[in-house]
Structures are given as structure tokens and as C-alpha cells.
C-alpha positions as CSV (number, residue, x, y, z in Angstrom):
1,X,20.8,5.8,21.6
2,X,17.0,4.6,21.1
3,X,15.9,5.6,17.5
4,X,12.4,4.6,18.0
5,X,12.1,6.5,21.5
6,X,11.8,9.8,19.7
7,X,9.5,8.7,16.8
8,X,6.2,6.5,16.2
9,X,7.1,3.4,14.4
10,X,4.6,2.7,11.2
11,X,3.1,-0.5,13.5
12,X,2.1,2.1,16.5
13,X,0.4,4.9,14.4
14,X,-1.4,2.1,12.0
15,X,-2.3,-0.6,15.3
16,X,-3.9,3.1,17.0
17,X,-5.9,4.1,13.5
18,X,-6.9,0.2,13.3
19,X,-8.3,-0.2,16.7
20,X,-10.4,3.4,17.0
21,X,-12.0,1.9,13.5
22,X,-12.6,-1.2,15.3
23,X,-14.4,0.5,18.1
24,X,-16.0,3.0,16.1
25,X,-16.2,3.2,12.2
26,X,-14.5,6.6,11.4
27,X,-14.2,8.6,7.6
28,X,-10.9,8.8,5.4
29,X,-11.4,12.6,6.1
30,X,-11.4,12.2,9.8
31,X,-8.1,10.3,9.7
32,X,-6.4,12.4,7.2
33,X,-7.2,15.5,9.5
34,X,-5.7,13.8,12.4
35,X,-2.6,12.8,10.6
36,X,-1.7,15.8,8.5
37,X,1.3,14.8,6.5
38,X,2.1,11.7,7.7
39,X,-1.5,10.9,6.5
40,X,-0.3,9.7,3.0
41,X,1.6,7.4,3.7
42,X,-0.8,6.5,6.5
43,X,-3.7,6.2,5.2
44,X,-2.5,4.2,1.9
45,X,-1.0,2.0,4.4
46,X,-4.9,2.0,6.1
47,X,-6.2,1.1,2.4
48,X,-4.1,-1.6,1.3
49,X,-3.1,-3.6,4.5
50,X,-7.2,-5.3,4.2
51,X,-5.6,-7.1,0.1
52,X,-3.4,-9.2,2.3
53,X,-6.3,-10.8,3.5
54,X,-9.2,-12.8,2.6
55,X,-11.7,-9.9,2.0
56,X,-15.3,-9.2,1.4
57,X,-16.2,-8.6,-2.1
58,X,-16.8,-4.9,-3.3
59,X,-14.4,-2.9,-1.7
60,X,-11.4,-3.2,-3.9
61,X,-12.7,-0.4,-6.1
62,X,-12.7,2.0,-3.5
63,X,-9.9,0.9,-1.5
64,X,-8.0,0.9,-4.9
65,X,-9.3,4.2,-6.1
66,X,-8.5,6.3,-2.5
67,X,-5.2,4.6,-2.4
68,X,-4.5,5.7,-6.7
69,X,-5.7,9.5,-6.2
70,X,-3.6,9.5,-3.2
71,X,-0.6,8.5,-5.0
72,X,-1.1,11.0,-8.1
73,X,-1.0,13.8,-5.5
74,X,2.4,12.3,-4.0
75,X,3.6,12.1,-7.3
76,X,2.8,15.8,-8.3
77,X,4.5,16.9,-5.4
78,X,1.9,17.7,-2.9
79,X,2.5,17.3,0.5
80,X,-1.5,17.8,2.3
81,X,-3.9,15.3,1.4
82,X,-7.1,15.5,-0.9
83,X,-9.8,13.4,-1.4
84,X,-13.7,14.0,-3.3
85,X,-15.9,14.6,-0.8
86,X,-17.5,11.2,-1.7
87,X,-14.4,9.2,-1.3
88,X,-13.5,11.1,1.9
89,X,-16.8,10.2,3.7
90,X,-16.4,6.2,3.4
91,X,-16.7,4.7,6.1
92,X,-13.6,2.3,6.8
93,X,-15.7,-0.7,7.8
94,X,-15.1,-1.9,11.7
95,X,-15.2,-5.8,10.9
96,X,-12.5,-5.1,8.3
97,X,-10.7,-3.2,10.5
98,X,-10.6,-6.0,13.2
99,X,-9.7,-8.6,10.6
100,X,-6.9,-6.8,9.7
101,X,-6.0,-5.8,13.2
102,X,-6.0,-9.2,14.3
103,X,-3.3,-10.2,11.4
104,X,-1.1,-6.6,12.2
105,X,1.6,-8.4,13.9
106,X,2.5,-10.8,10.9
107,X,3.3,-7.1,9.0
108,X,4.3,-5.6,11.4
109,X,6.9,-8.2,13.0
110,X,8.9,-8.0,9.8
111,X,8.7,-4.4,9.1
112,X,10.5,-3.6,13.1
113,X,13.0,-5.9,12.3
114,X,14.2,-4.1,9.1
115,X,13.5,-1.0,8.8
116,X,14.7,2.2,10.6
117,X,16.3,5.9,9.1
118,X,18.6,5.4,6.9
119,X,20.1,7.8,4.4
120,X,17.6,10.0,5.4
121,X,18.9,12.8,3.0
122,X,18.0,11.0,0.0
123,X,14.8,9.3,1.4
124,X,13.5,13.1,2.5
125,X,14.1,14.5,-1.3
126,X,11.2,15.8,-2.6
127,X,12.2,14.3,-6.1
128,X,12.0,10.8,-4.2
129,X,8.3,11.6,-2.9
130,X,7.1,12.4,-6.4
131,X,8.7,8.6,-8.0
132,X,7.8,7.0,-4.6
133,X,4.1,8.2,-5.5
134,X,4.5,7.5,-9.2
135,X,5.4,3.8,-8.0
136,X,2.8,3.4,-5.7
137,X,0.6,4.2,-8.5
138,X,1.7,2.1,-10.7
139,X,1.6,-1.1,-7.8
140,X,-2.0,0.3,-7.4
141,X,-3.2,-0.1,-11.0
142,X,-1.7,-3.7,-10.7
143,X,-3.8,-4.7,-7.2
144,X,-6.9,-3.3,-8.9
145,X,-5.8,-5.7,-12.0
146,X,-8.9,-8.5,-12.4
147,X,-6.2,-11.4,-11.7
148,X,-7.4,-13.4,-9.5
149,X,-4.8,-14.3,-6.3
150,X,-3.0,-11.8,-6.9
151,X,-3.6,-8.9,-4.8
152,X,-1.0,-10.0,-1.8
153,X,1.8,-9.0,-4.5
154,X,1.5,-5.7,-5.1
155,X,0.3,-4.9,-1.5
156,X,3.8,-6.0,-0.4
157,X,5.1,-3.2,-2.4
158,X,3.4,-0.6,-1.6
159,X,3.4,-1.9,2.1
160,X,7.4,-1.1,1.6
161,X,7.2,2.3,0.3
162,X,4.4,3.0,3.2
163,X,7.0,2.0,6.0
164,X,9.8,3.7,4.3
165,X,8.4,6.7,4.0
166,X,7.4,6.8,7.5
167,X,10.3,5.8,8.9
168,X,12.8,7.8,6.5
169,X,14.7,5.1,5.6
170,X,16.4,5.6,2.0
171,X,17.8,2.2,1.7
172,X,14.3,0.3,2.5
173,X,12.9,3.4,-0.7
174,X,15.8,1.7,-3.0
175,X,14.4,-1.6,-2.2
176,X,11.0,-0.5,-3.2
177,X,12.1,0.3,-6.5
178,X,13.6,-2.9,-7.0
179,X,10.2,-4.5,-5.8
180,X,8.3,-2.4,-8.2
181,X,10.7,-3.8,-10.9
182,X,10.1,-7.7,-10.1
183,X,6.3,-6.9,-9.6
184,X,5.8,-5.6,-12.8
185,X,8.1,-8.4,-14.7
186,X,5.7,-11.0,-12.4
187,X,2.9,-9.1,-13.9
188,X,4.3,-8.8,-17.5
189,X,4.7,-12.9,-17.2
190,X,1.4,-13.2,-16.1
191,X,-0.2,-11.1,-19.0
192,X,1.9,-12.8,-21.4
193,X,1.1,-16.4,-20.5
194,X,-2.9,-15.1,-20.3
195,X,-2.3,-13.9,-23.4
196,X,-0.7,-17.3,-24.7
197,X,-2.7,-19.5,-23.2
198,X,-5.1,-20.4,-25.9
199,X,-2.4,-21.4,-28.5
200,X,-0.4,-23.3,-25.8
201,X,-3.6,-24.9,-24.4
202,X,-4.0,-25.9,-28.4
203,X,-0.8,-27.0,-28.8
204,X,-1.0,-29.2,-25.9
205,X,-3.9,-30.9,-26.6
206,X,-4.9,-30.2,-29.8
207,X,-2.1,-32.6,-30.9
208,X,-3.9,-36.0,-28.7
């Protein structure tokens, strides 16, 4: 049996949003009406695919901030989108959208190859929308992080939990939870060897 002949795969519905954007620049409202549910995962996926590329200053506020309130919802259980009414009517910009369509088969190459349903019982759990929202919170708050270079890393974590959702696959979820994990230790590393790096830089060279 085909398992993708009676679904959309995440690299259809996302390739479809990205190329009406590229033709015509279109609101976060108008694409959440047109995808009703589906349109969390959706549109997150829509917010966060431009932080795996080079990207014009200015919009990782926004981006970041859609893609947080977004994920505060999941986590509280609700299943239809919400956004401010100022946040709703952003305009996602066409040149980003064509930048990012242009790199979509780089994502979406790896994400055919792995993931499909799987324990679709757990990965449909309402319990397991409210952590997977918690955690893509969480990997939110760390792409909106002032680190420089850094943004690809959480991206690829939420990027899992997008395509996992989408696709009900329970064991690609459990992976995202071990992503969040080694995200947040790379993080915790980061903050600790910022945090270190004047007494090491003194000890260093201090000592010449």
C-alpha cells in the first residue's frame, strides 16, 4: 500500500504555501484560514524554515514571536490557531519566500526519506501536542537567543516536531525530544563558555 497516496507530505503543503507567497505576498491569517488545523504546525514550519538561511536583518523578532505564541497555544491544548491582529496581518515577504523556496529540497530530501506514521496512537495524544508545543517553545526562545550562528540549530528542532506532527509519526516526536535535549546542553555549553570567557581569556594570556 502507498502511505503517502492518501495524505499530503509536509514538502507538498509547505512547497504550495511557499510558491503562492512567491507569486503573491499573502498574511499569516490568510494561511491559517486556509489550513485550519494543520495550520500549526504549518505555519511554524512557514516561520522558521527562512533561520536556515542567510537572511535579511529584522525579521527574526517577528518570525520568532508568531512562531512562540503559536507554540504557547499548542502547549495549552488548543487545537485552532490565534494570532493579534497585528501579527496576523504581516506580510510573509515574497523574496524570502523564493529564497527559501529555492533551498526546500535540501529539507525536504531528508525529511521523505525518514519520516512517515508511525505509532500514531502516541504521536496523536493530546498530552503529546501540549509537550510537543512546550518544546517548540522552548527551541524558539533559543533561535531568538542573540548568539550569533546559531539559529540553523534550533530550526532543525523544531523543523522535526513540524514534520512529525504532520505526518503522525510517534517515533520521529521521540526523536524530537532527544533533539530538544542536545540543543539545550549545546546551548548550556555555549552560555557557560560566554560566561567563562573573560577568566579563561585572562588566564591565557594574562600569564605571557
Amino acid at each position: 500500500m502507498d502511505t503517502d497516496s492518501h495524505q499530503p507530505r509536509f514538502s507538498q503543503e509547505i512547497k504550495a504555501l511557499l510558491e503562492r507567497l512567491s507569486q503573491q505576498p499573502l498574511t499569516l491569517s490568510h494561511v491559517l484560514s486556509e489550513t485550519a488545523e494543520r495550520g500549526f504546525s504549518l505555519v511554524i514550519g512557514l516561520l522558521v524554515l527562512p533561520f536556515l538561511f542567510p537572511m535579511p536583518p529584522g525579521f527574526t523578532t517577528v518570525l520568532g514571536a508568531a512562531c512562540l505564541l503559536l507554540s504557547v497555544q499548542m502547549a495549552v491544548g488548543r487545537r485552532s490557531p490565534w494570532l493579534p491582529r497585528r501579527v496576523a496581518q504581516f506580510q510573509f515577504p515574497s523574496v524570502l519566500a523564493k529564497t527559501v523556496l529555492s533551498n526546500l529540497k535540501r529539507v525536504t530530501r531528508v525529511t521523505e526519506r525518514f519520516v512517515r506514521p508511525r505509532l500514531p496512537r502516541f504521536a496523536n495524544r493530546s498530552t503529546i501536542w501540549r509537550i510537543n508545543g512546550v518544546c517548540i517553545g522552548w527551541l524558539t526562545l533559543l533561535l531568538m537567543a542573540p548568539i550569533p550562528m546559531t539559529n540553523p540549530i534550533p530550526t532543525v528542532g523544531i523543523l522535526i516536531f513540524v514534520v512529525a506532527t504532520l505526518e503522525a509519526d510517534g517515533l520521529m516526536i521521540i526523536v524530537g525530544y532527544v533533539a530538544t535535549g542536545l540543543i539545550t546542553g549545546i546551548f548550556g555549553l555555549m552560555g557557560y563558555l560566554l560566561w567563562r570567557s573573560p577568566d579563561l581569556f585572562l588566564r591565557w594570556f594574562g600569564g605571557a
